[in-house]
N, C-alpha and C positions, 0 to 999 in steps of 0.2 A: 259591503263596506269593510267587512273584516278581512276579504282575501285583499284589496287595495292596499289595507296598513300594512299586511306581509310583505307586498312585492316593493312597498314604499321603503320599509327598514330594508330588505336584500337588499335593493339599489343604492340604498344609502352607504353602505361599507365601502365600494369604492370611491364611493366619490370622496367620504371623509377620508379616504385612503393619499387621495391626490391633494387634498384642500390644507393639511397640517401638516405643520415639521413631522420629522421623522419618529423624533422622541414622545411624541404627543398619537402618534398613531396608534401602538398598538392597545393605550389603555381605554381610546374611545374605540376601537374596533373592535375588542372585548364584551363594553358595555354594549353598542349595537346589537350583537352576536345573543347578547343573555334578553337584548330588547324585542328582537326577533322571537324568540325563543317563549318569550310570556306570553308574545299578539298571538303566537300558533294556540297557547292555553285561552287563552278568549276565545279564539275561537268556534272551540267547542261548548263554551257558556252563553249562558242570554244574556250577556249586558248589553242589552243595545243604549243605554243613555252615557252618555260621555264621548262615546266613537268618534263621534263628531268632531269632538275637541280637539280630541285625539291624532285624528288623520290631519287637519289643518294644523297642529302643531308639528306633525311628523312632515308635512310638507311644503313650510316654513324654512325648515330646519334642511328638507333640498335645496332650495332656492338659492340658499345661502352659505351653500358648500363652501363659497371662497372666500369668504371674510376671514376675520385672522382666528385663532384657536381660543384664545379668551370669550368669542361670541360666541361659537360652537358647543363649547363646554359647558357656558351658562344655559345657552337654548337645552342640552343634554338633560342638567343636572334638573331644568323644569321639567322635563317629560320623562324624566326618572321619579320623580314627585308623585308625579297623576298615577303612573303604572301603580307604585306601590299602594298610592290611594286606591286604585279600581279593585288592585288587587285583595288588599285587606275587605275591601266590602264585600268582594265576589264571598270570599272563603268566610267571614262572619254571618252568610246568611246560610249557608250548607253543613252539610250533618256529618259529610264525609271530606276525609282530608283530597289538599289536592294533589295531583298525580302532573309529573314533568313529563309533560307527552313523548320525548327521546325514551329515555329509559322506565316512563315509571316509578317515580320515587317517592316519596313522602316531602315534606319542605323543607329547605335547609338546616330548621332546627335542628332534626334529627341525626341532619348528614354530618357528626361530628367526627373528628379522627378517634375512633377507639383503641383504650391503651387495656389492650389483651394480652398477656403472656403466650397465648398459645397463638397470636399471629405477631410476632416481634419486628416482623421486618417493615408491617403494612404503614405507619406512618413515613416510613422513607420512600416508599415506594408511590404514597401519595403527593408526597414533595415533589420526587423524581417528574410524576407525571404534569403537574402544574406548571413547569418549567419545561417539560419539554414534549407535551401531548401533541404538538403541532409538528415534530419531528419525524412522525411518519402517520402518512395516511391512514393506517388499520384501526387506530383509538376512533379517530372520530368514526370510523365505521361502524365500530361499537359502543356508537354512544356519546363517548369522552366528549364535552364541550368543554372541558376547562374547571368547570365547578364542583366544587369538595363529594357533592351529591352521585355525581355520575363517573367520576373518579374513582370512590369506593364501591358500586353497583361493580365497574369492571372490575375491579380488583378481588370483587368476592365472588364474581360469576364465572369470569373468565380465567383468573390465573390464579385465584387460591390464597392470596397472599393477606384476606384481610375475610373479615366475620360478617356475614349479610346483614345487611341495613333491615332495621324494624320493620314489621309491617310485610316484607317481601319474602313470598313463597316460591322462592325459587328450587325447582326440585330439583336434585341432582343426577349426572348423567351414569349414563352405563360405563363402565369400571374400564379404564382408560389403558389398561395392559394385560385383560384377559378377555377374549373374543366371547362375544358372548353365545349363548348353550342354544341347542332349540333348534341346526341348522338343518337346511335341506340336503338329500341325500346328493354323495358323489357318484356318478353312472359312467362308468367306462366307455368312451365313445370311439367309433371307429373312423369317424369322416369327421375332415381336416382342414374341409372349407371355410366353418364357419371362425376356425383361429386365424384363415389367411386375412379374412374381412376385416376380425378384431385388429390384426397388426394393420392392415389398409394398406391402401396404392399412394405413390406421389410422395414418399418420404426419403427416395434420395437410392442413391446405390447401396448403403449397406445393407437397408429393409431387402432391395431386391434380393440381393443375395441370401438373405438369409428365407425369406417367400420361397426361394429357387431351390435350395435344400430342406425347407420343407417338404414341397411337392414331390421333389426327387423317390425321397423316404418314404412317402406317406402308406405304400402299403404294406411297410416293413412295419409300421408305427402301429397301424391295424392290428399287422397278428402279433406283435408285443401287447397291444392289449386287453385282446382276445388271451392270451394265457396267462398275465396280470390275474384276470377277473375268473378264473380255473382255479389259480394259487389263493383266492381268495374265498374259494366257495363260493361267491355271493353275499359274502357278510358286508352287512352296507359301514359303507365311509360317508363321514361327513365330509358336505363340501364345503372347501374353502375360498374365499374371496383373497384374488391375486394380483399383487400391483408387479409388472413387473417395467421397470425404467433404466434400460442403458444409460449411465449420462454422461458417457464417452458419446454419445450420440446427439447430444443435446447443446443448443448454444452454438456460439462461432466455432468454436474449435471441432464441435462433433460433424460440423458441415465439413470443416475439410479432413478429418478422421474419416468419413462416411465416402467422400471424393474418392479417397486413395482406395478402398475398395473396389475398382474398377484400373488400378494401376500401378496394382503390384503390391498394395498397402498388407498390413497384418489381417489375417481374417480368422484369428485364433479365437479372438473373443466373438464374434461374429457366429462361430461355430456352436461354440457354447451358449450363447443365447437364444439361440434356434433351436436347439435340443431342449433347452428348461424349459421353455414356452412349451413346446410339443409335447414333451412328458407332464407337463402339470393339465395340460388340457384334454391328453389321452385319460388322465385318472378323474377327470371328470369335474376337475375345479374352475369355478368361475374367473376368465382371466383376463384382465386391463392391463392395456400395453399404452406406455409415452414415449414420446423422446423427443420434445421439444419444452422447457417450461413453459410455456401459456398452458400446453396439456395438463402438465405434473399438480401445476397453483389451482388448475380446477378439478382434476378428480379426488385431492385432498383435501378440497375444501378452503386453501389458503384465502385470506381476507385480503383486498387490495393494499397495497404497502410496500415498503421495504422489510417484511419479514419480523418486525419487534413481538407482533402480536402471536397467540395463540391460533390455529387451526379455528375454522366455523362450528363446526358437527364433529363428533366423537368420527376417529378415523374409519373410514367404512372396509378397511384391508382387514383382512387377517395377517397377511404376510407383505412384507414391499421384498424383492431382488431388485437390486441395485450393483451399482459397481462404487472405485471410490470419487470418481465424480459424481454419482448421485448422490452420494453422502452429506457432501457439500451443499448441493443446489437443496437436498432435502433439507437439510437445517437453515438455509437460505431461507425457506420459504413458510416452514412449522413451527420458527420460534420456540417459546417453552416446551410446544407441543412433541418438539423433538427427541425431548428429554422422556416422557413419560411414555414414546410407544416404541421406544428404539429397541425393548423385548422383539418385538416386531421383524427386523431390518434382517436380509439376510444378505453379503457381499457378495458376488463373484471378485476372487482375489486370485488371478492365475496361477503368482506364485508364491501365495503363501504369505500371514503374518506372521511373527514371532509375537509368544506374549511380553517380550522383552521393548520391542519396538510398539505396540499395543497402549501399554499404561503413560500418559503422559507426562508424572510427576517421575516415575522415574526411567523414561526414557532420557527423557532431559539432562537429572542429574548422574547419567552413565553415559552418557553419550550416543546415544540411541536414536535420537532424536530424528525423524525425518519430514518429507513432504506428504508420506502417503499413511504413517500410523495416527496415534496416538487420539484414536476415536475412543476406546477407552468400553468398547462390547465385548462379549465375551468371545475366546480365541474361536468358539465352536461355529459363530456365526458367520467365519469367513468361508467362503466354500470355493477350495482348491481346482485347478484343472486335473492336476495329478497329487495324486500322495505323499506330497513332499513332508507332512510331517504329521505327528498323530495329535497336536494341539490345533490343529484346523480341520474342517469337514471336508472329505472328498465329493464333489461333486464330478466333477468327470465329463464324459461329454459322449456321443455317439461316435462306435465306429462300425461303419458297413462289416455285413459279415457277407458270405459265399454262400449263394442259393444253390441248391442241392444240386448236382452235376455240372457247375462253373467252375470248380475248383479244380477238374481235370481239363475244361475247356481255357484258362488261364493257361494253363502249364504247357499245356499244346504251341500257343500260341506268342509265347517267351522270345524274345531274342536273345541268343546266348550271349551277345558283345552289346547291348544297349545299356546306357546309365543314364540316370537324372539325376541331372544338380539342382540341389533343394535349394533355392534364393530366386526371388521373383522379381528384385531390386537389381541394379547393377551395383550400387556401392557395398553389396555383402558378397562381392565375389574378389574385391580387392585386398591386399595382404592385412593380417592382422594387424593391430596396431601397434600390437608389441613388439613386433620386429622394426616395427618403425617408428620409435619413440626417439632413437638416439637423433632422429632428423628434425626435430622439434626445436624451437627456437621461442619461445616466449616473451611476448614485449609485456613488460611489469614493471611499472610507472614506479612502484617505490620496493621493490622486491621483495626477495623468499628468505627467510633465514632458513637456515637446514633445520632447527628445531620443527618446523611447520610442516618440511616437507615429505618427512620422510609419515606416512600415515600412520601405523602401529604406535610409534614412539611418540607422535604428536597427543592420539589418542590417549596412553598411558600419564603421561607426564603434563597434559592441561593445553597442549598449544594447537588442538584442531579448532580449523576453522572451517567454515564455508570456500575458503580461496586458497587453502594447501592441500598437500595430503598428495600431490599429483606425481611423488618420487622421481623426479629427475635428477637429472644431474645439475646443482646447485647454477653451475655454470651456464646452463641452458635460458635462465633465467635472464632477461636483456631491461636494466635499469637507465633511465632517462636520464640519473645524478648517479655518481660510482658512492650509492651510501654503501656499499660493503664490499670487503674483497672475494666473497663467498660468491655473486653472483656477479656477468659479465655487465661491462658500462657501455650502452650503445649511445648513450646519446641522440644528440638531434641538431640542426644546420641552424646554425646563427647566421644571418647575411652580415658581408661583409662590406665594409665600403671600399669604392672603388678608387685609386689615384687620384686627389683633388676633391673629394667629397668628401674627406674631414673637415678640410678648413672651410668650403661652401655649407656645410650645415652650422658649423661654429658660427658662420656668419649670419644667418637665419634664425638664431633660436632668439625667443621671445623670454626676456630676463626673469620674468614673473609666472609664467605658464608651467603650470602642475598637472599632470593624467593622470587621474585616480585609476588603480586597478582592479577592476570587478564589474560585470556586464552584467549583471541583474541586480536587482536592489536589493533581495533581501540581505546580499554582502556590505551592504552600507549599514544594516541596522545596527545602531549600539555605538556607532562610532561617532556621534556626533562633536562629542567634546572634541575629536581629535584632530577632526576632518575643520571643526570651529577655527583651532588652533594654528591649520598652516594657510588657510583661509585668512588671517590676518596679516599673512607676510606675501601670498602668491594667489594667480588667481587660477581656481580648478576651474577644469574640464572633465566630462563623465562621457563614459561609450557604455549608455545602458540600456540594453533592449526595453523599451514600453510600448507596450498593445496602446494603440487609435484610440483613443477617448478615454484612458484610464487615466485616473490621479495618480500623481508621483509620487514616488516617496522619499526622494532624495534633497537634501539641504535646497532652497532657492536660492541663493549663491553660485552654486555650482554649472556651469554651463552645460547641458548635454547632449551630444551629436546622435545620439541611438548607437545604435549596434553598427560599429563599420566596419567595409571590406577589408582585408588585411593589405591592400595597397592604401587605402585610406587611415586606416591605422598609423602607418608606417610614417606616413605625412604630419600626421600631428605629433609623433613622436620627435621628429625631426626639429619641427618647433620648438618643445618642450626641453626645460630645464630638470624639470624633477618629475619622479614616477612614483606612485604612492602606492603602498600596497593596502591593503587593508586588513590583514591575518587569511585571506582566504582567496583563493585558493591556493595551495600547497605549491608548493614546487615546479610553478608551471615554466616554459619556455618565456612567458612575454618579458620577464623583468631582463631576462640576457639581451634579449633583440633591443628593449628601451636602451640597455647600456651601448651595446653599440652602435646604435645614433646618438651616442652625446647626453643621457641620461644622466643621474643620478638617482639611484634606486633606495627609497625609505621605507621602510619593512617595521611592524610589530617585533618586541621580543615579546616569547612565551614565559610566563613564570607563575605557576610550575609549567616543567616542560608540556608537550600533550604526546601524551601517550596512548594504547589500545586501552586502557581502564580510565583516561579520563576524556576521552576521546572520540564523539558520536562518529565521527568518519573515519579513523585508526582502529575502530573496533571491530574486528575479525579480521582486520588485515595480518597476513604472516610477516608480521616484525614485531620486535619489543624496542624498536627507535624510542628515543628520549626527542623529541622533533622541538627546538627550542627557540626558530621563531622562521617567519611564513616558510621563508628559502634558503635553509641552512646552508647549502652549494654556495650560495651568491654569498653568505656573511662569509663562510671561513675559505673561500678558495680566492675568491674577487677583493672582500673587504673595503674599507677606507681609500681610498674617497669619492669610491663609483657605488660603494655600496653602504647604507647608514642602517644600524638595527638601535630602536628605543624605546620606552615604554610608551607606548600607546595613553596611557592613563595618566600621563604627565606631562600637561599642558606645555611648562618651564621646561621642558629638556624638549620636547617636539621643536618647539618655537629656536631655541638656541641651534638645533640640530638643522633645522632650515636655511637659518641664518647662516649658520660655516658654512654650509655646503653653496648656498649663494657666493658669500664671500671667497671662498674658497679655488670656484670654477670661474672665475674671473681670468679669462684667459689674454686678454685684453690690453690688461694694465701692463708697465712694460718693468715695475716692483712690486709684484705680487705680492703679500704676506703669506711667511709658508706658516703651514697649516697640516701637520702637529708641528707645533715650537722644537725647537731642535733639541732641547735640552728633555725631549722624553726618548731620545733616541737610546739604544741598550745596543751592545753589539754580542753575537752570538755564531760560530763558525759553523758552515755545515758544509759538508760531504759532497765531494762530487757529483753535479748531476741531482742532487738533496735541493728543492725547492723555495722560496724564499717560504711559501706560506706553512710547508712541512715542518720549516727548523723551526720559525715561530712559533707556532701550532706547539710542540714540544717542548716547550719553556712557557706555555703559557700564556703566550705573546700575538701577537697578530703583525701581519706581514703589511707595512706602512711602503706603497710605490711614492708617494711624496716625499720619500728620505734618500729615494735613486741619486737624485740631482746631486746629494752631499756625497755621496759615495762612490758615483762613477767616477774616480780618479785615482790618478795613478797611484799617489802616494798614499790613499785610504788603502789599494793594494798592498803596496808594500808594509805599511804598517801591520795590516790584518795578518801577513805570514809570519812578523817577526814574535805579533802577541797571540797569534791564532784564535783571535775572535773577532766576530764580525757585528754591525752595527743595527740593534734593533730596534723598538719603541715600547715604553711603558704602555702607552695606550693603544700605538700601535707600530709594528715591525717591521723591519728590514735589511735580511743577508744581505751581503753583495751577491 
């Protein structure tokens, strides 16, 4: 009867899974979980009276998985009743307390959070896990169901951070960063076979190769340590237990790392790993080889998970060699454990750390900073191909020497005119790059200022980034908008319309039709009020890509087509009265293409500007731009009345801002209202060949094409020479 009730509650967790709202699941799947967990404690006791009641209330309580959550909870909150009832009589008739069959504990009484000085951090850390023990598989493998009880068991067994619960004699393990004494002796071996079994067949071409230059050597390897064990007398060595894990070899990338060995690929490190292996196995050391993680996660013990947790068993290594991908995948997969044996860890590092590049508080604030430091071991534990510096370990590698009488037999046999060229690639035989930098053309969307790019001076003065530092010639640099004269304006093709397709699209556009601009949602979020706002005067359209059965997240108002072809684009453009940006993205090509189908382009202003310091996507970009609203290009070169910039956050000026530009584009009418009133007009002269939007721009002023009409005439001419100024706008401007 008592296995029946178990498999009764298991089964029941999904079903109350599917039977309740969302919000109501997880605090009876909880309760199930802890109701489960007392029937396993019955289990092992004699109560047989009540079972009865028991099981027919537990399967009741199936039956009627689908009734609403109010039934459920009530059916719950009775057979929470009876448990604590059985429960209290089970333990009032026994002499000894009872035990949580997962961990073993005492009753909850006891399991209180302890406020100890010398574990300060364990009540946060019991928070931490109640909230998010379900966040990786390894807690409950250890136990962790949730409850204060077995929260603290982990946290005093496994990771230290809190004082052991009464009652429990948990003894402590062997000393987690010194190997411990007592080991079997190390024996100088001559045969080589049983390292080739250790590394195994069927791991890919690097292993071949590196099996293949074992074998090669192996009886050079012999009489190395055959005179090894001469230089040693005989004095026995301890042997040590060896992890040794490539983890350039491990994973996707080590498959096609491992590939190119067989096609030309680097086989420097390949070398060196095949001499460690062989010299630690010739001196007699017990040695484990991986290079795949499923290997790495079991002969260290790791607990199924995403890595939060602690290692199972005290590490069984003496030593790990690793490279700096194993670095990685090791702390992937040992969690805290990473911390306490990393005494431990020895790198192969080809060429070399600096302890400069090493520390990563102050790498960072020196600019040091890289992808392959800041492990933060000590500089001795990196071990060199060559002796590039005397803060790291030279490791080294094998090189063939000349058996007795070969060394005249070579020389014999010399060609005096043969050469080999060292490069197994073809692309290392092509000219340096340095001679060919000047051919370099860079397409850079919002450009380099020369502060970025010059590297030294970046470095010094604060302005390296990830994306300068490349030293070209500023000019080389090819920008999408001419934001700077420092770097060259490439540009990009606007279409253009053809003879008679201005006035057949003027004829087709749809008075009210707005195209918001942004193809995935999360560029909608936060704009509601704004997008509310011209949604009262025109009706949107959205091109926003959404996955087959997801929820939208865009206004229901909005009409939207998905993601279209850029000839389908082009078609609703044509439609459309107005184009809506929404702050994001920056400076792209679509608002110019909207204008020339007959657009009108309404854009955010930025205030404050966005800058690389206030700026999640200008940040490590090489500019110090002041970028003051989506498409600065389109406000100061295009402006009024194809282009509108306004505060986003002001419903009243969006709505008005609408409105003119409706009224405005009313191409129609056969007395237009012009639109700025004439009487903001300013006149101002410029320079030959000096552009309307340049003189503006220069006064402060904005270059107004709806004030052409007043000005193309003769006698505005003439006037302009007699008083040598020409006509502009307060609000917005107008050279001749």
């Amino acid at each position: 009867m008592t296995i029946c009730l178990v498999r009764i509650a298991e089964n029941l967790l999904p079903l109350i899974h599917t039977a309740l709202p969302q919000y109501g699941v997880r605090k009876l799947a909880l309760r199930l979980e802890t109701l489960s967990s007392q029937i396993q404690a019955l289990k092992r006791d004699n109560i047989p009276d009540r079972l009865d009641s028991l099981a027919e209330t537990l399967q009741i309580l199936q039956k009627d998985h689908e009734s609403s959550m109010h039934s459920v909870q009530k059916d719950l909150a009775m057979v929470w009743e009876k448990l604590d009832t059985l429960l209290k009589r089970s333990l009032a008739g026994g002499d000894t307390p009872h035990r949580t069959p997962l961990t073993g504990m005492p009753d909850s009484e006891v399991c209180k959070i302890p406020n100890d000085p010398a574990f300060p951090l364990c009540a946060g850390k019991v928070e931490f896990l109640q909230a998010h023990w379900r966040s990786d598989p390894c807690y409950a493998h250890y136990g962790v169901d949730g409850g204060a009880c077995s929260i603290l068991a982990y946290l005093s067994d496994r990771e230290d951070f809190c004082p052991s619960l009464p009652g429990r004699n948990i003894s402590q393990g062997p000393d987690k960063t010194h190997p411990k004494e007592g080991k079997e002796e190390a024996v100088i071996r001559a045969d080589l076979t049983p390292l080739l079994e250790i590394i195994g067949t069927g791991r890919g071409p690097a292993v071949r190769f590196m099996q293949s230059r074992i074998e090669r050597l192996a009886g050079r390897w012999a009489r190395a340590g055959e005179r090894i064990r001469e230089k040693l007398h005989h004095k026995p060595q301890a042997q040590l237990k060896v992890l040794l894990h490539p983890g350039v070899l491990a994973g996707g990338a080590g498959e096609r790392f491992g590939e190119l060995a067989e096609r030309g690929g680097p086989l420097g490190e390949l070398v060196q790993w095949s001499d460690v292996a062989t010299a630690l196995f010739i001196l007699g050391h017990k040695v484990t080889f991986s290079t795949t993680l499923p290997e790495l996660h079991r002969v260290i013990g790791a607990p199924p998970g995403k890595g939060s947790c602690p290692i199972q068993v005290p590490l069984p290594f003496d030593l790990l060699y690793t490279d700096y991908h194993g670095l990685a995948q090791l702390q992937a997969c040992m969690g805290l454990s990473f911390n306490q044996y990393r005494c431990r860890f020895r790198v192969l590092d080809s060429f070399g750390t600096e302890p400069a590049f090493n520390q990563g508080e102050y790498s960072r604030l020196h600019g040091y900073r890289t992808a392959w430091g800041s492990w933060e071991l000590q500089p001795r534990q990196y071990m060199t191909m060559f002796p590039h510096t005397p803060d790291n370990s030279f490791m080294g590698f094998v090189s063939e020497e000349l058996g007795q009488g070969l060394e005249e037999d070579i020389q014999e046999h010399k060609e005096p005119n043969l050469a080999v060229v060292y490069g197994k690639q073809d692309y290392m035989w092509q000219p340096p790059v340095s001679g060919s930098r000047c051919r370099f053309r860079v397409l850079d969307s919002f450009g380099t200022e020369p502060a970025f790019n010059q590297g030294e001076y970046s470095r010094l003065h604060g302005y390296r980034t990830a994306w300068g530092s490349w030293e070209l010639q500023p000019r080389q640099y090819m920008t999408m908008f001419p934001h700077t004269p420092d770097n060259s304006f490439m540009g990009f093709v606007s279409e253009e319309l053809g003879q008679g397709l201005e006035e057949d699209i003027q004829e087709h556009k749809e008075p009210n039709l707005a195209v918001v601009y942004g193809k995935q949602d999360y560029m909608w979020q936060g704009k509601e009020s704004y997008l509310e706002a011209i949604s009262q005067v025109m009706k949107l359209h959205g091109t926003v890509y959404q996955e087959t059965g997801s929820p939208t997240r865009i206004p229901g108002y909005v009409l939207n087509h998905g993601l279209l072809s850029q000839d389908q684009l082009l078609e609703l453009l044509k439609r459309a009265k107005l184009f809506i940006g929404l702050g994001f993205p920056y400076e792209g090509p679509a608002p110019l293409e909207a204008i020339a189908l007959g657009c009108v382009f309404l854009q955010p202003r930025f205030d404050p500007a966005h800058t690389p310091q206030n700026s999640a996507f200008y940040r490590g970009k090489p500019t110090t731009r002041q970028v003051r609203s989506q498409h600065p290009y389109a406000e100061d070169f295009i402006g009024k009345p194809y282009v509108w910039t306004v505060d986003m956050s002001n419903s009243t000026e969006v709505q008005e801002a609408v409105r003119t530009i409706l009224h405005s584009q009313d191409f129609c009418s056969l007395t237009p209202q012009p639109w700025p009133p004439e009487n903001t007009l300013l006149a101002r002269l410029g320079s030959l060949g000096e552009s309307c939007t340049a003189v503006c721009l220069q006064a402060a002023l904005v270059c107004e094409p709806a004030h052409f009409q007043l000005l193309n005439k003769p006698d505005t001419f003439s006037r302009a020479q007699e008083e040598e100024a020409i006509v502009c706008s307060a609000k917005s401007s107008s050279p001749v």
